[in-house]
matplotlib code that plots the C-alpha trace (Angstrom):
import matplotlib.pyplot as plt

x = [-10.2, -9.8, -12.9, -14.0, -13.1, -16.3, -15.0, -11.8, -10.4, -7.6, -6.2, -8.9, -8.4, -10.6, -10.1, -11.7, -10.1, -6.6, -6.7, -5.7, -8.4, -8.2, -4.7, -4.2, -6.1, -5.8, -7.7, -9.3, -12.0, -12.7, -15.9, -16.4, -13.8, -14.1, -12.1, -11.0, -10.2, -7.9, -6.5, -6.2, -9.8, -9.3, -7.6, -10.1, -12.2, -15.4, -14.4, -13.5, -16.9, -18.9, -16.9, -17.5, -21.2, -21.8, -22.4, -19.3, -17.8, -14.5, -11.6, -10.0, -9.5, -12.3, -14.2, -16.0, -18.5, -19.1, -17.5, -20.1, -18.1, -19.4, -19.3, -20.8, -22.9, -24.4, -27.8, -26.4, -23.0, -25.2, -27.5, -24.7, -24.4, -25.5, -24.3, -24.4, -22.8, -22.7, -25.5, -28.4, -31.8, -35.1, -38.5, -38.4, -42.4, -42.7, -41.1, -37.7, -40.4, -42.0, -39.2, -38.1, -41.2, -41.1, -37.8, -38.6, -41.5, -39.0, -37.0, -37.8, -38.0, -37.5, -40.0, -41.4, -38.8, -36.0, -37.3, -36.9, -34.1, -31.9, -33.6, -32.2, -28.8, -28.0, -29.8, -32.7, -35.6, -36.5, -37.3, -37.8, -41.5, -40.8, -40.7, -37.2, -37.7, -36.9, -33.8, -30.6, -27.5, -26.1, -29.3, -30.4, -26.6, -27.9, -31.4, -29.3, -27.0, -30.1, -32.1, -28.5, -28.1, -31.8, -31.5, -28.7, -25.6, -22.6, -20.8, -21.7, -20.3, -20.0, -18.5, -17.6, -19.9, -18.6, -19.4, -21.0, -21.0, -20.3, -18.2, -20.9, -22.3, -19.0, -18.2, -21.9, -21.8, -18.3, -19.8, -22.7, -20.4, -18.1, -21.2, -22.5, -19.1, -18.7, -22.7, -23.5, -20.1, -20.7, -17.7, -17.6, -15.9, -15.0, -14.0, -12.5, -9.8, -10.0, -6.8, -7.6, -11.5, -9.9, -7.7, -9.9, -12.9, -10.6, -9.4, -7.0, -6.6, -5.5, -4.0, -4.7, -2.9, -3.4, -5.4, -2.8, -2.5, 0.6, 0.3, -2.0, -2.0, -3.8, -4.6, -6.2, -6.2, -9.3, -9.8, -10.4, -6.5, -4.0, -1.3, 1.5, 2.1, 5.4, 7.8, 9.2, 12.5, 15.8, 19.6, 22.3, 25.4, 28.7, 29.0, 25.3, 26.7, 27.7, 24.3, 22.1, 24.2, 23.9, 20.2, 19.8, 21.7, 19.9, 17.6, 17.0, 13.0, 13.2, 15.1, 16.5, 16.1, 18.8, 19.8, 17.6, 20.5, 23.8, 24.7, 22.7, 24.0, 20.6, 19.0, 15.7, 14.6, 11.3, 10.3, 8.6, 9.8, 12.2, 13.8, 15.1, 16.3, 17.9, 19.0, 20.6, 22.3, 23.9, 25.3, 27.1, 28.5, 29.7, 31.4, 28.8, 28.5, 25.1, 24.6, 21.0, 17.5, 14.4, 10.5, 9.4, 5.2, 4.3, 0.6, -1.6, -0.9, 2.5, 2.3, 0.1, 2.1, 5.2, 3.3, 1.4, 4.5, 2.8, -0.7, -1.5, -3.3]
y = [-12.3, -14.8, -16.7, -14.5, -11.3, -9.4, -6.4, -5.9, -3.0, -3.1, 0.0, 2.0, 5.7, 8.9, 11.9, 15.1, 16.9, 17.5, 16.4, 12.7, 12.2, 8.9, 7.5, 2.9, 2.2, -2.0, -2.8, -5.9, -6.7, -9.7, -11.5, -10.5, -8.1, -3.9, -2.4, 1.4, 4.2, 6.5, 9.7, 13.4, 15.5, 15.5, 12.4, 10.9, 8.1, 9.3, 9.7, 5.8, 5.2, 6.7, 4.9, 1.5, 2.8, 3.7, 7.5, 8.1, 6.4, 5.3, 6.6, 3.7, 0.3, -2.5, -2.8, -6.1, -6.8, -10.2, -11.3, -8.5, -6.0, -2.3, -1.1, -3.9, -5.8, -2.8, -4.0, -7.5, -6.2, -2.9, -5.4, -7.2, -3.2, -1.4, 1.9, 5.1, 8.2, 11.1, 11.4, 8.7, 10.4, 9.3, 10.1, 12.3, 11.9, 8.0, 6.0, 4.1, 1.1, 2.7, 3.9, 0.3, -0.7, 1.9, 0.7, -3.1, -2.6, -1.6, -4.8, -8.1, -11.0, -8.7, -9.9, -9.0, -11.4, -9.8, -6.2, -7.4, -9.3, -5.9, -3.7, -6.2, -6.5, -2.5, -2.4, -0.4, -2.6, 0.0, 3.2, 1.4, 2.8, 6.3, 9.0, 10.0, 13.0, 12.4, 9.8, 11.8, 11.4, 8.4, 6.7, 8.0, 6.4, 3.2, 2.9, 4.2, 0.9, -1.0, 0.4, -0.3, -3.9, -4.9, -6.5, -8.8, -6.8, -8.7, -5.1, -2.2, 0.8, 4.0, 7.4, 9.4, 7.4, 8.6, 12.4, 14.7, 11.5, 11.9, 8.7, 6.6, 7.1, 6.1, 3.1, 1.9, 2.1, 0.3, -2.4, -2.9, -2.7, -5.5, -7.9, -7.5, -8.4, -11.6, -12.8, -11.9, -12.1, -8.6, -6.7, -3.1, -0.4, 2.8, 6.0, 8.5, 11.0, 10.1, 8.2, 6.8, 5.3, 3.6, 1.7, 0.7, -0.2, -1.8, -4.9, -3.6, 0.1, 1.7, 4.8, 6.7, 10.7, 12.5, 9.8, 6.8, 4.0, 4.3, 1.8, -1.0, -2.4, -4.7, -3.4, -6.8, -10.2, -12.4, -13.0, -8.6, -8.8, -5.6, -7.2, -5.8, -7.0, -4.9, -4.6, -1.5, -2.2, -0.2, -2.4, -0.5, -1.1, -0.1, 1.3, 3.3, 5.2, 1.3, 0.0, 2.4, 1.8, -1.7, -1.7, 0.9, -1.3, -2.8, -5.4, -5.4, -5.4, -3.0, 0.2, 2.2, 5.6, 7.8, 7.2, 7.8, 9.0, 9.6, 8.7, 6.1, 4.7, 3.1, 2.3, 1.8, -0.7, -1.8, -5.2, -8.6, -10.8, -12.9, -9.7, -8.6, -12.2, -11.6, -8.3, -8.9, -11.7, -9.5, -7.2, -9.5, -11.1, -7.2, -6.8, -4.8, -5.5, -5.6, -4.7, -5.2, -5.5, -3.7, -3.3, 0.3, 0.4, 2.4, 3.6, 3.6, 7.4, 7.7, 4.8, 7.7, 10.7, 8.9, 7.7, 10.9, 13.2, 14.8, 14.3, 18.3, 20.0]
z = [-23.5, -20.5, -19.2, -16.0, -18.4, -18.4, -20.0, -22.7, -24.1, -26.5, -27.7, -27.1, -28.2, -28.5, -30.4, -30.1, -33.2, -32.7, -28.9, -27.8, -24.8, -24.3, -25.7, -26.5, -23.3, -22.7, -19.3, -18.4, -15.2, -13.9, -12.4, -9.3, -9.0, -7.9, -10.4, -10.1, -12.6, -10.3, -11.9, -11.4, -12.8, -16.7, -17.3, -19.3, -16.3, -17.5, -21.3, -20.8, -19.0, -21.7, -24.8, -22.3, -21.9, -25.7, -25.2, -27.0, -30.1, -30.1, -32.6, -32.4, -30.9, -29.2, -26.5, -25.5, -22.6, -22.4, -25.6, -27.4, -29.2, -27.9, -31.7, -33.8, -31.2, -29.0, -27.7, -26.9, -25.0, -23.1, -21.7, -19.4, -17.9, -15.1, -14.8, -12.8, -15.0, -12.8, -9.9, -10.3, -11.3, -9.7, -9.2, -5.9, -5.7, -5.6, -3.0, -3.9, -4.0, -7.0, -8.7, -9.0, -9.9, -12.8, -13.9, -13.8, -16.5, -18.8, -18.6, -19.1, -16.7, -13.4, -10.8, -7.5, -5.6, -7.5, -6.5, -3.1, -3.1, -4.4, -2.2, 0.7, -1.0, -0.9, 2.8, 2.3, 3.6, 6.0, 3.8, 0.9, 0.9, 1.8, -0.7, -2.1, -1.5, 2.1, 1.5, 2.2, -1.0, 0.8, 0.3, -2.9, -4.3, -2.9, -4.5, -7.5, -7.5, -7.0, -10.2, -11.7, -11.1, -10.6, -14.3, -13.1, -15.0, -15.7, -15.3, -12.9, -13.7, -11.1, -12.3, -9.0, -6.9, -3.0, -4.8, -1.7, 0.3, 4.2, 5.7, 6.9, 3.4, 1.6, 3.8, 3.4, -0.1, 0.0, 2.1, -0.1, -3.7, -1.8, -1.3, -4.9, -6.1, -3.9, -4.1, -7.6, -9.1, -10.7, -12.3, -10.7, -12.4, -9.9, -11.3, -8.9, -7.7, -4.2, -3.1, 0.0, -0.7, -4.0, -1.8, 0.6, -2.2, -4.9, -5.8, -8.8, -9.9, -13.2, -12.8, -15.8, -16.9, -19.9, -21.0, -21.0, -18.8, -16.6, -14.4, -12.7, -9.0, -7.0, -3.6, -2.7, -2.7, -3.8, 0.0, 0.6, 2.1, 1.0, -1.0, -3.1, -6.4, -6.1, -2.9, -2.0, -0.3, 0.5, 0.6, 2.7, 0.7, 1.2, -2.1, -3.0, -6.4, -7.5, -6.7, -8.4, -11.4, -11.6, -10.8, -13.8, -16.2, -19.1, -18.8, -15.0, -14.4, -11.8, -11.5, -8.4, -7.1, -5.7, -2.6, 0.6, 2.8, 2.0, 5.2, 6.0, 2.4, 1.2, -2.7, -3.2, -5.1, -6.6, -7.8, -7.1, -4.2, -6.8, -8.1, -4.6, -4.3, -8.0, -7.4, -4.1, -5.4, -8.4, -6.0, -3.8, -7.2, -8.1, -4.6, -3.2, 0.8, 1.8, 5.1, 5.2, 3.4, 5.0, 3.5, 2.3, 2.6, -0.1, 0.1, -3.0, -2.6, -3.1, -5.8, -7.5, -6.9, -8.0, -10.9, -12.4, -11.4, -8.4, -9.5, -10.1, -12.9]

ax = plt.figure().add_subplot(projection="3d")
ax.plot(x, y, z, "-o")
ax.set_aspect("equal")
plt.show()
């Protein structure tokens, strides 16, 4: 595990008699870092959350929070997490005051001043007192994040969290997960199958099908920027049939697809900023006239779809 590694999982699997649900899973988060689960409904996110949680037990494989194995060391690794599962329960009679009152008695060491101090950090100084009865979902999901990381968590965990949120909600909460990561330095897992909000919450994403890992991306840079870790770019060549063999040829990093346009007589390729510069250099050494090089911006989306096959169950 590296240093800032809150949470490590090394080939994590989970069996439910014959069925494979969660398949060799190896993830890592970082301090500080929003972390997403993206895959289509059934591909195992909240099976994953509830192995990382300890309401499921592993088949097979490790998983460490905070150097505390989930298995062996239980009440030492669940007391780095906060976690959401589903929607987050409270008393509807009290006021979100109370209920985090309530919550703080069965901790240790959480004091007035910290009461306050998360009711500021999620934004809910004004209602704070009311009854919950009268906070609408967006704001119950806030006081929920707050009961979650009251404790100071190394880890917070959210299954589903934007679930029957309206926009305002979703980019409130989004706001308010982003300032936890960057204040506290809290690790936050996001489960979800919703495309676009994982790309505009997320640092990194694992896209997970059928329970396996099938690829990882980071949306942003430490400094909230989109970045791509791989470029998307297509070559016009004179010779299109010649390029997409060479680029499919045995030990090349990064393969191409079919041509875009027969006519236009463009490859696309996919790699990092050195493997253009390699790749384009191999074709010019094959005879290949390049004509041109020009950036594809792939979304997260179509990362996804191309990914999980079309992304349907």
């Amino acid at each position: 595990m590296t240093a800032t590694a809150v949470l490590q999982l090394q080939e994590v699997s989970k069996k439910m008699g014959k069925r494979t649900i969660v398949d060799r899973l190896n993830l890592s988060v970082q301090r500080g870092e929003i972390f997403g689960l993206l895959g289509p409904n059934g591909a195992g996110k909240t099976t994953v959350i509830r192995m990382i949680t300890g309401l499921l037990s592993l088949s097979q494989g490790e998983i460490t929070i905070c150097g505390h194995s989930v298995s062996r060391q239980f009440e030492q690794a669940i007391r780095h997490v906060g976690a959401i599962v589903e929607n987050p329960e409270m008393y509807k009679f009290l006021s979100g005051y109370d209920n985090l009152r309530h919550y703080a008695r069965m901790m240790r060491g959480i004091s007035e001043r910290r009461i306050e101090d998360t009711v500021r950090l999620v934004g809910l100084e004004e209602r704070i007192f009311d009854k919950v009865k009268t906070y609408s979902l967006g704001m119950r999901q806030r006081l929920g994040v707050a009961q979650a990381v009251l404790h100071r968590p190394d880890l917070l965990i959210l299954d589903e969290p934007t679930n029957g949120l309206d926009p305002a909600g979703i980019r409130e909460l989004r706001d308010y997960l982003r300032k936890m990561a960057d204040d506290e330095g809290v690790a936050v897992i996001v489960s979800s199958h919703l495309l676009a909000e994982m790309e505009l919450m997320c640092d990194r994403v694992a896209i997970i099908d059928k329970g396996k890992l099938i690829g990882e991306r980071t949306v942003k840079s430490g400094s909230g920027e989109p970045v791509t870790e791989q470029r998307f770019v297509r070559f016009e060549v004179d010779r299109p049939a010649a390029a997409r063999q060479l680029f499919g040829q045995p030990g090349n990093a990064s393969a191409a697809s079919a041509a875009v346009d027969a006519d236009s007589h463009e490859v696309e390729f996919t790699g990092t900023k050195e493997q253009i510069a390699e790749a384009n250099a191999r074709l010019i050494a094959d005879g290949i006239k390049v004509y041109g090089i020009r950036p594809v911006n792939k979304t997260l989306e179509q990362t996804f779809l191309e990914m999980t096959g079309g992304g349907t169950k």
